[in-house]
C-alpha positions in Angstrom: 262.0 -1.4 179.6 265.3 -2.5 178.5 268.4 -2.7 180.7 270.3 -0.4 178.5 268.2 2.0 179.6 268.9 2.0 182.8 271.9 2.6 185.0 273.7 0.1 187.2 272.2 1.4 189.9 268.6 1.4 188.7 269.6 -1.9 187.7 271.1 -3.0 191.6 267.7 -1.5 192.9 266.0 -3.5 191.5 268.3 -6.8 191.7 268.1 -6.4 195.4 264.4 -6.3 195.2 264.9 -9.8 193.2 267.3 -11.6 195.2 265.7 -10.4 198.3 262.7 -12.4 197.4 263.9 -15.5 195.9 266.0 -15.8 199.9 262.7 -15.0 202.0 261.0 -17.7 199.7 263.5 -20.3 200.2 263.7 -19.6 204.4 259.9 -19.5 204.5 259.2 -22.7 202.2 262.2 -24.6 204.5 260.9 -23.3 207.9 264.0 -21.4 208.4 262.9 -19.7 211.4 260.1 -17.2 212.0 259.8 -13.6 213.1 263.5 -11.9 213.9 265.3 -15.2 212.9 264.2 -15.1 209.3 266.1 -11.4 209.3 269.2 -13.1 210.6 268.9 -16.2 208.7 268.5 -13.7 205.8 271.3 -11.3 205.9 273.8 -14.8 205.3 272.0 -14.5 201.6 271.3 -10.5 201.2 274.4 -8.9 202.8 276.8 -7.1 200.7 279.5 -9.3 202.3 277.5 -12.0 201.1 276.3 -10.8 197.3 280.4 -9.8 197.4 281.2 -13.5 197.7 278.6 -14.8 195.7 279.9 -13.1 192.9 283.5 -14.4 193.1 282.8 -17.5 193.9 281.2 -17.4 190.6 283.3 -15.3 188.4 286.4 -17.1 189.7 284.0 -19.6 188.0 283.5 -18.3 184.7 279.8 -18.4 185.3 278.3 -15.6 184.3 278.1 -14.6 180.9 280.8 -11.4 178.9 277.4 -9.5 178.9 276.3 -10.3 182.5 280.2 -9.4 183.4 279.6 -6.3 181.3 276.1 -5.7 183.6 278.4 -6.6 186.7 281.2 -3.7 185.6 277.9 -1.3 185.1 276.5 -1.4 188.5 280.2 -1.7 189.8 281.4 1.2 188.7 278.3 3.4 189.3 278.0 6.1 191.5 277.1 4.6 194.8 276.1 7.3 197.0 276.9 6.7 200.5 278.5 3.2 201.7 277.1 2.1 205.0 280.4 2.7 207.3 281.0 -1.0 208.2 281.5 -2.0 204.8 284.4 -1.6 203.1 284.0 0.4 199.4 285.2 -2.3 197.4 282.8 -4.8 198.9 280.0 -2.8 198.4 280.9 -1.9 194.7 281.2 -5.7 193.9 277.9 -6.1 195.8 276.1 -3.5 193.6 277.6 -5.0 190.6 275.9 -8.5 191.5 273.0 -6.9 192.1 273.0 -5.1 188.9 273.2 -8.6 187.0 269.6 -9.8 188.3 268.0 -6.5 188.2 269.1 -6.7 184.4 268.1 -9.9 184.1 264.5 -9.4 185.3 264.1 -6.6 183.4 265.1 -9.2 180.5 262.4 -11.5 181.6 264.7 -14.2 182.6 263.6 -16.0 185.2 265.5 -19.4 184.3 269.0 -17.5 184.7 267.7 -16.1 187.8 267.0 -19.3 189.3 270.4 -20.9 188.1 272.2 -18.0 189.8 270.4 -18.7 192.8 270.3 -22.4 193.0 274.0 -22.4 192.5 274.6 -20.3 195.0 272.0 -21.9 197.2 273.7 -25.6 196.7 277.1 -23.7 197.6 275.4 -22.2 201.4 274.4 -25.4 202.1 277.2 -27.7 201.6 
């Protein structure tokens, strides 16, 4: 499947399946805590308050590729349903939008973007 195909949401879905994983990998393989802790420990990676800042931390940047930024303005600007009520709209959007960058690139097969998206914004929480 091609991520032309899809929608920016379909493609967020599935990004937050990604990044989800690559941060329960890292808290597990660094003893980050077990049980309820890993959830808290998690949310610092996985919120959209988080995935919000990840993504203008980069873009302010100039990280991401025009095409990823193109990806980003795709799962942005698509219909996002409801918005959970203690998150502001625009936060969620940008969110989505980051989200819609690694579900495009997994559907592209490319794992070693993936990974530099995450390990810069790994090296970043932990400074």
């Amino acid at each position: 499947m091609k991520p032309e195909a899809c929608s920016g949401r379909t493609l967020a879905f599935l990004g937050d399946a990604v990044w989800s994983l690559l941060v329960r990998e890292y808290l597990i393989e660094n003893g980050r805590g077990k049980g309820s802790t890993l959830q808290k420990e998690s949310i610092h990676y996985v919120s959209a308050r988080a995935q919000a800042s990840f993504y203008s931390q980069l873009h302010e940047a100039s990280f991401f590729t025009a095409d990823e930024e193109e990806t980003y303005k795709r799962g942005r600007n698509s219909n996002a349903g409801s918005v959970p009520h203690s998150t502001p709209v625009a936060v969620y959007r940008s969110s989505t939008g980051f989200e819609a960058i690694l579900g495009a690139l997994y559907l592209e097969k490319n794992e070693k973007r993936i990974r530099q998206i995450w390990d810069t914004i790994r090296t970043v929480k932990e400074r």
